[in-house]
N, C-alpha and C positions, 0 to 999 in steps of 0.2 A: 701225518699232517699234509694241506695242501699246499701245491708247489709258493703259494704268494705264503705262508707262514715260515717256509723256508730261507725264502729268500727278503722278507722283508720283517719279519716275527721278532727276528733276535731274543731267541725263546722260545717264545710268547706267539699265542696267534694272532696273525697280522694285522686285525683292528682291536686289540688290547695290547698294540707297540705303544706308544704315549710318543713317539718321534714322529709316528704317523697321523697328529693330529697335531705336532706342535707349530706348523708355520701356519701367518695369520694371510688368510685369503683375500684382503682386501689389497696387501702390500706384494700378495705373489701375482703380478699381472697374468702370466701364462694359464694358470690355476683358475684367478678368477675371470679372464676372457672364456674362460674352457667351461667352466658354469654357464657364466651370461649366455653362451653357444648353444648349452646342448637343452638349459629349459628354452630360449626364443625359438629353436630350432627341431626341437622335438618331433612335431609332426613331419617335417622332412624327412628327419631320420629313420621315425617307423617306415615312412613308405617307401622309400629306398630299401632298408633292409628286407623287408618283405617281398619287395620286389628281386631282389639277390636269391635269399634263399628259393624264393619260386623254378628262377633258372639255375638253382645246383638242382632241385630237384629232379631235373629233366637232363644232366647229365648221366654217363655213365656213374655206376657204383662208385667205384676206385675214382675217379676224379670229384665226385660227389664229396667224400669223405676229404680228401685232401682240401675242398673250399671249405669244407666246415670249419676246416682245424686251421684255416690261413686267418678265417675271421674270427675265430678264438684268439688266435694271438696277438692280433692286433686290436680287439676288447680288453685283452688282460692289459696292455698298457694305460690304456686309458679309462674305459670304465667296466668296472668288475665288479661280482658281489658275492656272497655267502648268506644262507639260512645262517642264523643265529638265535640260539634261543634266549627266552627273557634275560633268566640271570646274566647271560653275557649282556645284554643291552642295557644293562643295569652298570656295567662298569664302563661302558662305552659313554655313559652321560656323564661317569666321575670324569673320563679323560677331559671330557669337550667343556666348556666352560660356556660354550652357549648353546641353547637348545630354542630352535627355533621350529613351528608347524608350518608347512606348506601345501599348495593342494598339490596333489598324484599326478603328474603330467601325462602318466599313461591313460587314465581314466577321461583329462582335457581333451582326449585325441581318440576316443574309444565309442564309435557311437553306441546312444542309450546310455551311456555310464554317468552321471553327476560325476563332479570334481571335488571330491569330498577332500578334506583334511586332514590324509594319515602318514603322510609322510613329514619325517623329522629331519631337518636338515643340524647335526651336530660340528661345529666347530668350535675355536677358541678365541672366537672373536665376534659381533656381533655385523650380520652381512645382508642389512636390512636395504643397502644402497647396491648389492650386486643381484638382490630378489629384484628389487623395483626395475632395475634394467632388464632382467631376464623375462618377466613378464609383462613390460611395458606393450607390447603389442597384440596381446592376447584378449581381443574381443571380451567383455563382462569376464577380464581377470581379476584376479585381489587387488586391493588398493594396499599399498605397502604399508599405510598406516596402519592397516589390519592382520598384516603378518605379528602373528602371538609369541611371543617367549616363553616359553614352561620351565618351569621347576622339574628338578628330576620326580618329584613325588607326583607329577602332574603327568611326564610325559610316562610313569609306570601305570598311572590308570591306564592309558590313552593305550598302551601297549595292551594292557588285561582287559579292554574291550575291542582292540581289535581280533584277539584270540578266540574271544565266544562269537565274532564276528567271521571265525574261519580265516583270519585273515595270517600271513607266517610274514614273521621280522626277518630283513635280509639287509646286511652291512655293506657299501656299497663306497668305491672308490670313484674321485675323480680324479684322472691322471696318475695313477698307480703311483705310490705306496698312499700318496694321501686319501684319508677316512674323510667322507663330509656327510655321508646321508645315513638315513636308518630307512629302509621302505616298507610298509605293511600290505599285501596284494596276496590275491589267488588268479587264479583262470580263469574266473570269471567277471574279476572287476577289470579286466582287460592288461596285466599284467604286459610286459614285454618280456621282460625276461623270462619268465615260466614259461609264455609262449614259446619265446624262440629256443631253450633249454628244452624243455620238455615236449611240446608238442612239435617240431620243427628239428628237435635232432642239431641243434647249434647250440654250445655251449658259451654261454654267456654270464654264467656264475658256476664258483666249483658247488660241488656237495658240501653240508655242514660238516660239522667236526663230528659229530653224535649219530650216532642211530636209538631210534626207538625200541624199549623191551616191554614185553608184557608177562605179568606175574598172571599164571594161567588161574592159582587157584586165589588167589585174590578177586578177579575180573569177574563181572555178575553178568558178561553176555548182555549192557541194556544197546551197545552198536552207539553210543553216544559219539566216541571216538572215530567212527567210520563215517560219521557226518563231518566232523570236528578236522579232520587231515586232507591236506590240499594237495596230495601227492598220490591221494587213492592206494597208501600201503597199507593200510588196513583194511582187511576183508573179515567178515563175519559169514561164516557158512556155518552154523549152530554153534562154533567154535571161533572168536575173535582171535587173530593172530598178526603178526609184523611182517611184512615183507620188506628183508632191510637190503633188497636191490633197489627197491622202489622207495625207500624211506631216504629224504634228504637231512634231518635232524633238524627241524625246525621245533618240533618240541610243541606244539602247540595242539598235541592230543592230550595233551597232560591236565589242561583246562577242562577237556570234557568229562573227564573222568572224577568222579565220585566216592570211588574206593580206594586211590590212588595207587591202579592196579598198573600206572604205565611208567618207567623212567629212562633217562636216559643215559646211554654207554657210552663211551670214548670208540670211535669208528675202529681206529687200529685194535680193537680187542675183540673185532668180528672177524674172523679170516674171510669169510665168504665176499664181505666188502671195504676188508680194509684198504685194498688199495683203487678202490672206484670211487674217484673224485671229480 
């Protein structure tokens, strides 16, 4: 498991703890200044960070490496995330008691991207008064009147279409151990995390708990899957296959698949990556 289900899971992994969603954010001031912060603030943040990782890049190796891992750990404190596949997000909505849409902040801040509404903000209390603050100054933002509440049966479409939408669910803390977000993003709807994760070499979310497998002689070769994964581990060269250094476990190849040729493993029962997190 990863290091936040060790130290924060008790068990369990650490956004299906039920302690890590039970204080109410309107009464935790630090928690909820730390929201109002980082949606008002968003755009700062990209570009400062961006601006950071540019000059590690330009050090030495060895010093390079060591600024990654300073601002890893000081993201794991405060905001961190995980691939999560459906079914877990499905027990993520039992914990929270209120399920609220939001628009993507990375996408507000992404030029060419619209600010669509895929992001869930899941707590145990209703934080329609800490949205309205958080985007009170965001030029043609939402009117808080129009932040939605979903039903879990609503926010599991909402999940099953962003999947055929390519899009992978990732469980996201504010101010570490507390769970408040669910985010839906790839690469190309301007994610931050995947960017700075994957393409930037700064880890800003661990790997999911799962890797992908493929039943070779189940799989009919149509490459649906290879369109369908946001991690590019799947490769089709006349033979589709899993590459589970590259596979985060987000599980949302499973959608494209029609024979139900693909399922998911518990990471520790890959040696090759069980312990790359």
């Amino acid at each position: 498991m990863c290091r936040f289900c060790v130290e924060h899971g008790e068990g369990e992994r650490w956004y299906l703890n039920a302690q890590n969603y039970a204080h109410d954010l309107n009464s935790d001031l630090r928690r909820r200044d730390y929201v109002v912060g980082f949606i008002g603030g968003f755009g700062e943040t990209r570009s400062s960070a961006l601006r950071w990782v540019d000059r590690l890049d330009r050090l030495p190796a060895p010093l390079s490496r060591v600024g990654r891992e300073l601002v890893s750990r000081r993201m794991q404190a405060k905001h961190f995330g995980q691939p999560v596949p459906i079914e877990e997000c499905a027990r993520i909505f039992d914990l929270s008691t209120s399920i609220t849409l939001i628009p993507c902040v990375c996408r507000m801040h992404t030029p060419g991207q619209r600010a669509d509404e895929v992001c869930i903000l899941v707590t145990t209390q209703p934080v329609d008064a800490v949205l309205e603050e958080g985007f009170r100054d965001y030029q043609n933002g939402p009117d808080a009147r129009d932040f939605q509440r979903l039903t879990k049966p609503q926010a599991m479409d909402l999940l099953a279409q962003c999947e055929r939408d390519g899009l992978m669910h990732s469980a996201w803390t504010f101010l570490t151990p507390f769970t408040a977000a669910i985010c839906n993003c790839n690469l190309e709807s301007g994610c931050m995390a995947m960017q700075m994760s994957i393409a930037r070499d700064v880890k800003v979310m661990w790997r999911g708990e799962w890797v992908a497998t493929l039943d070779d002689e189940r799989c009919t070769r149509c490459g649906a899957c290879v369109r369908r994964c946001p991690f590019d581990a799947i490769v089709a060269n006349g033979q589709a296959s899993v590459d589970p250094a590259k596979c985060w476990g987000c599980g949302i190849c499973r959608s494209a698949c029609r024979v139900d040729a693909l399922a998911l493993v518990d990471r520790r029962e890959v040696p090759a990556v069980a312990d790359l997190w």
